[in-house]
N, C-alpha and C positions, 0 to 999 in steps of 0.2 A: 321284255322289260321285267327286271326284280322286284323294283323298288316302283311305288307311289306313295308320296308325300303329299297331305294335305294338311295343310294348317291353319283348323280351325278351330277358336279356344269356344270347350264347352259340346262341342260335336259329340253325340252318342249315336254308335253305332248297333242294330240290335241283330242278331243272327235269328233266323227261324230254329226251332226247335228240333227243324231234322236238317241242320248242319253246323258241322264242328268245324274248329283250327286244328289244324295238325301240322307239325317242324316237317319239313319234307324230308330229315331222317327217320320219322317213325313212321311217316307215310311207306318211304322205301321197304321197310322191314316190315308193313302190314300187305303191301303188294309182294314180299320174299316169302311172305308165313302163308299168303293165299294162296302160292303156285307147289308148295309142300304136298307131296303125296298125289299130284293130278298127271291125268296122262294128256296130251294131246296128241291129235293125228295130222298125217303130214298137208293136209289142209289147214287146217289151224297155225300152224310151223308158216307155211304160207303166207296166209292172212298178218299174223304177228310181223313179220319178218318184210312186208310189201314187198315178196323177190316171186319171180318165176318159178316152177318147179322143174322143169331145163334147169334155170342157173343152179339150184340148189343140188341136185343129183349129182349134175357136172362139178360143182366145185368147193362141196361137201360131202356128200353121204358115197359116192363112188372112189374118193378120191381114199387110196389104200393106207395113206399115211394117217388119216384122220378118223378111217372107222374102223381103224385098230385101236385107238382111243374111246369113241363111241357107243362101238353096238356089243351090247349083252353081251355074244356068245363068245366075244374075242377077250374082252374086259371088264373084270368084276365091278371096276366103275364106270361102266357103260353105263349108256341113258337113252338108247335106240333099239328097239327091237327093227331087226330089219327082215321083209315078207321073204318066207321061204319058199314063195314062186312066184310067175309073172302075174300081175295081177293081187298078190296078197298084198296086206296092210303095214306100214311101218307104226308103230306106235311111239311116242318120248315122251318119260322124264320132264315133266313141264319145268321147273326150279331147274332142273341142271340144264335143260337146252335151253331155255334163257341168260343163266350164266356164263354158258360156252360163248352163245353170240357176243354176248357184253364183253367179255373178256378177247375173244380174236376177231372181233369187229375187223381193225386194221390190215390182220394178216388176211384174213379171207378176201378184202378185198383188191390185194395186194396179188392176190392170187400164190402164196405161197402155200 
């Protein structure tokens, strides 16, 4: 639900002093400006994303067409560093792996 209408003449409303209004486009862009410069680890990726780490290996970070996009070493606009052995750690790009998902939400799960 968007919207609540009440109409009541003379109704004041008082907010406590530790909470604002915000347009939920400056909210967007204060949640854009937070994720600027942060790393997350593929736990985190995880947790944001509510997916398996199977599905995601499987049908992201493995998949050759996608982390020639992605990861560091293939492309300057990579946003994945990915473990150079079994066991090492992927790191992301928080801002840009948030984007990626927003943006091929559809195709990923599309499975293309």
């Amino acid at each position: 639900m968007d919207t609540i209408t009440i109409n009541i003449e003379g109704l004041t409303v008082t907010l406590p002093e530790t909470h604002i209004l915000v347009s939920r486009e400056d909210y967007k862009k204060l949640e854009n400006k937070a994720a600027m410069g942060r790393y997350m680890s593929l736990s985190d990726v995880l947790e944001l994303l509510s997916i398996s780490r199977p599905w995601l290996l499987e049908n992201v970070l493995y998949k050759p067409n996608i982390r020639k996009d992605i990861d560091i070493e293939q492309n300057p606009n990579g946003f994945v560093k990915y473990p150079h052995n079994q066991g090492g750690k992927y790191l992301f790009l928080a801002s840009k792996t948030k984007e990626f998902f927003e943006q091929n939400f559809s195709d990923l799960l599309k499975g293309k």
